[in-house]
C-alpha positions as a Markdown table, in Angstrom:
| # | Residue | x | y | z |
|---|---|---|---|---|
| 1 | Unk | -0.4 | -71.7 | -25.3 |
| 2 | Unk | -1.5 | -68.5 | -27.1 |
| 3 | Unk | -0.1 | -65.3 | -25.5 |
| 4 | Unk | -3.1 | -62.5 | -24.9 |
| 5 | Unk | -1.8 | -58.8 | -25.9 |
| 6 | Unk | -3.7 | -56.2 | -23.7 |
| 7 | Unk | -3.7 | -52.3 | -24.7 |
| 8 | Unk | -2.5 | -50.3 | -22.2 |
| 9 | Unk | -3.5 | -46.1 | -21.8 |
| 10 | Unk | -1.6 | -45.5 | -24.8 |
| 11 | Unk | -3.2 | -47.9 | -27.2 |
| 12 | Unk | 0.3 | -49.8 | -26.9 |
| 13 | Unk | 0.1 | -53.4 | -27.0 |
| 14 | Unk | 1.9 | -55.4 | -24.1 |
| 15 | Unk | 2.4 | -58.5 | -23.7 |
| 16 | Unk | 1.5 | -59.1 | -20.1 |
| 17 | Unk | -1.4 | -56.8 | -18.6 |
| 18 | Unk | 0.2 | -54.7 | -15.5 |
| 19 | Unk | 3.6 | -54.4 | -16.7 |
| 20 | Unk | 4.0 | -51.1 | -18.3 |
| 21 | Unk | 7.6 | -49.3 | -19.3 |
| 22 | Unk | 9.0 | -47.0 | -16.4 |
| 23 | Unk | 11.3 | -44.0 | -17.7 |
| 24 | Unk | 15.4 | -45.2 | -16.3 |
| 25 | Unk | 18.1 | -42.5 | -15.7 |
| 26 | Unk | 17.7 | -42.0 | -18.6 |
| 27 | Unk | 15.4 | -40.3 | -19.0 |
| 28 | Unk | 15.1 | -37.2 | -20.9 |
| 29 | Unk | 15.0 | -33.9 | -19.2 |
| 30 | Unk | 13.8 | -30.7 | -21.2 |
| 31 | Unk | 15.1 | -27.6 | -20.4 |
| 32 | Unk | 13.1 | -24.6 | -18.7 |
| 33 | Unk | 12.4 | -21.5 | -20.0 |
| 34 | Unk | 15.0 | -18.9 | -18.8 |
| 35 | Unk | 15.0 | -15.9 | -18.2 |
| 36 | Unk | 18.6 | -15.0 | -18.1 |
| 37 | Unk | 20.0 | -13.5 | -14.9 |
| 38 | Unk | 16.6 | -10.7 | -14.5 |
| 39 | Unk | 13.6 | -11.0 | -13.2 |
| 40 | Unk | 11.2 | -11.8 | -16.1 |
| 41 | Unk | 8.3 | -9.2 | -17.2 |
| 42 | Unk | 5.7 | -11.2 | -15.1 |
| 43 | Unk | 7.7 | -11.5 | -11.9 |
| 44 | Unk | 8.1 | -7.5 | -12.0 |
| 45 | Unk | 4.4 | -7.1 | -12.4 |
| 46 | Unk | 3.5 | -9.9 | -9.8 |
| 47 | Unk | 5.9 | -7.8 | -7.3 |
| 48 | Unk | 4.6 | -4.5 | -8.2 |
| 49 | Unk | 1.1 | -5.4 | -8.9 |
| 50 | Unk | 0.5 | -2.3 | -11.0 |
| 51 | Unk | 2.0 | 0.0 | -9.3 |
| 52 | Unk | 4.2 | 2.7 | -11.1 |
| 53 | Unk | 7.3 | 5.1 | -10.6 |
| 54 | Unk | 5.9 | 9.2 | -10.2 |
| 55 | Unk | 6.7 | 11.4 | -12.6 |
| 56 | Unk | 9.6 | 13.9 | -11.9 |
| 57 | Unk | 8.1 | 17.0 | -13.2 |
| 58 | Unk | 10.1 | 20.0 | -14.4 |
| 59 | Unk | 13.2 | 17.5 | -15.8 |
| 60 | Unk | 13.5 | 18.8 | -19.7 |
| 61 | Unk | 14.1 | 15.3 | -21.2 |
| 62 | Unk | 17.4 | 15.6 | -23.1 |
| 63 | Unk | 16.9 | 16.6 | -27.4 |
| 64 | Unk | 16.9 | 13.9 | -29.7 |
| 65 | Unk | 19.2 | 14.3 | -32.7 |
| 66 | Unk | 18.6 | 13.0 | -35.9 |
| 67 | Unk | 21.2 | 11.9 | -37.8 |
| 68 | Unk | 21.9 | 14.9 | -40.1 |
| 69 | Unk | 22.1 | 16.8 | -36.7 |
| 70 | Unk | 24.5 | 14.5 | -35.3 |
| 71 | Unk | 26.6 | 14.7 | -38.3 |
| 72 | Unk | 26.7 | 18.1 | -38.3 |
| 73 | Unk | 27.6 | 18.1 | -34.4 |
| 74 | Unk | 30.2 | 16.0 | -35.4 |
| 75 | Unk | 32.0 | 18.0 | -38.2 |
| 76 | Unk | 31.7 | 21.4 | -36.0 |
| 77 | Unk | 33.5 | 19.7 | -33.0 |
| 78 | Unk | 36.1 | 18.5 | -35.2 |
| 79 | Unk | 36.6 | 21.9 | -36.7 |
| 80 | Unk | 37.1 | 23.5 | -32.8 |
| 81 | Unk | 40.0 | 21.1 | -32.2 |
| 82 | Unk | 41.3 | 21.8 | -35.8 |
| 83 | Unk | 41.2 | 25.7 | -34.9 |
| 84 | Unk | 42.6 | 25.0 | -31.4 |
| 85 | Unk | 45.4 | 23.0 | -32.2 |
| 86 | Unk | 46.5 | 25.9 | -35.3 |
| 87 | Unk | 46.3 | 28.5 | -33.0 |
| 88 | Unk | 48.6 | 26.1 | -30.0 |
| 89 | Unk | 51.0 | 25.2 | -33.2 |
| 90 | Unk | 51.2 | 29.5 | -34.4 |
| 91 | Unk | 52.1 | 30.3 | -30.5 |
| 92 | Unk | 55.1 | 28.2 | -31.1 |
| 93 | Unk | 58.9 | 30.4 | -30.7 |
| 94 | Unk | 56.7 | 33.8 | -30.1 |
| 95 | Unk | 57.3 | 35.9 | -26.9 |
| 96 | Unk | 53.6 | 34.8 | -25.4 |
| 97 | Unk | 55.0 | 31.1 | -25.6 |
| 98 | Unk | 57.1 | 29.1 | -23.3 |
| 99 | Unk | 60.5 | 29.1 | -23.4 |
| 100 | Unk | 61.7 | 25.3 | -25.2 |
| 101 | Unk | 64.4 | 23.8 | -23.1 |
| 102 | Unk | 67.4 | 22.4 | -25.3 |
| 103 | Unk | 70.2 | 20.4 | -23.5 |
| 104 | Unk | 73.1 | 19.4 | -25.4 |
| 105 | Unk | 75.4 | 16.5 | -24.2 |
| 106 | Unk | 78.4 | 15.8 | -25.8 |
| 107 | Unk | 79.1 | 11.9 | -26.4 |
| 108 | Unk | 83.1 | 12.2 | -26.3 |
């Protein structure tokens, strides 16, 4: 007796017409797309179908600074402490000062 191969959807032969291959436990399960833990940048359109916030007028956004501006923020800043903490150091043992407090124990 001859067997007769049928072609299923696929084009895959099978031995016996009707009996076709069903996916077990298996089975592989590709992962969704996620978003994370926020809403994704459709879902906050969908929700606020094209509206938008109003504009707060008369709020000066804050300057920008460019990095030879921040720099120079930078080293002027750390010149006031510099000049601050001299000054604190030359008040040291004058009469505008406070008084140091000096105990002395003896260990005999």
């Amino acid at each position: 007796m001859s067997r007769v191969r049928f072609l299923d959807k696929l084009g895959v032969m099978s031995p016996v017409e009707g009996v076709r291959h069903l996916p077990g436990y298996l089975k592989q399960k590709n992962k969704h797309h996620s978003t994370g833990n926020h809403r994704s940048k459709r879902e906050v359109n969908r929700i606020e179908k094209g509206r938008v916030n109003k504009l707060k007028l008369g709020i000066p956004q804050t300057r920008i600074l460019n990095r030879q501006e921040r720099r120079l923020r930078a080293k002027q800043q750390r010149l006031v402490k510099r000049e601050v903490l001299i000054e604190q150091k030359r008040k040291v043992g004058k009469a505008e000062s406070s008084p140091y407090i000096i105990v002395i124990f003896s260990s005999t």
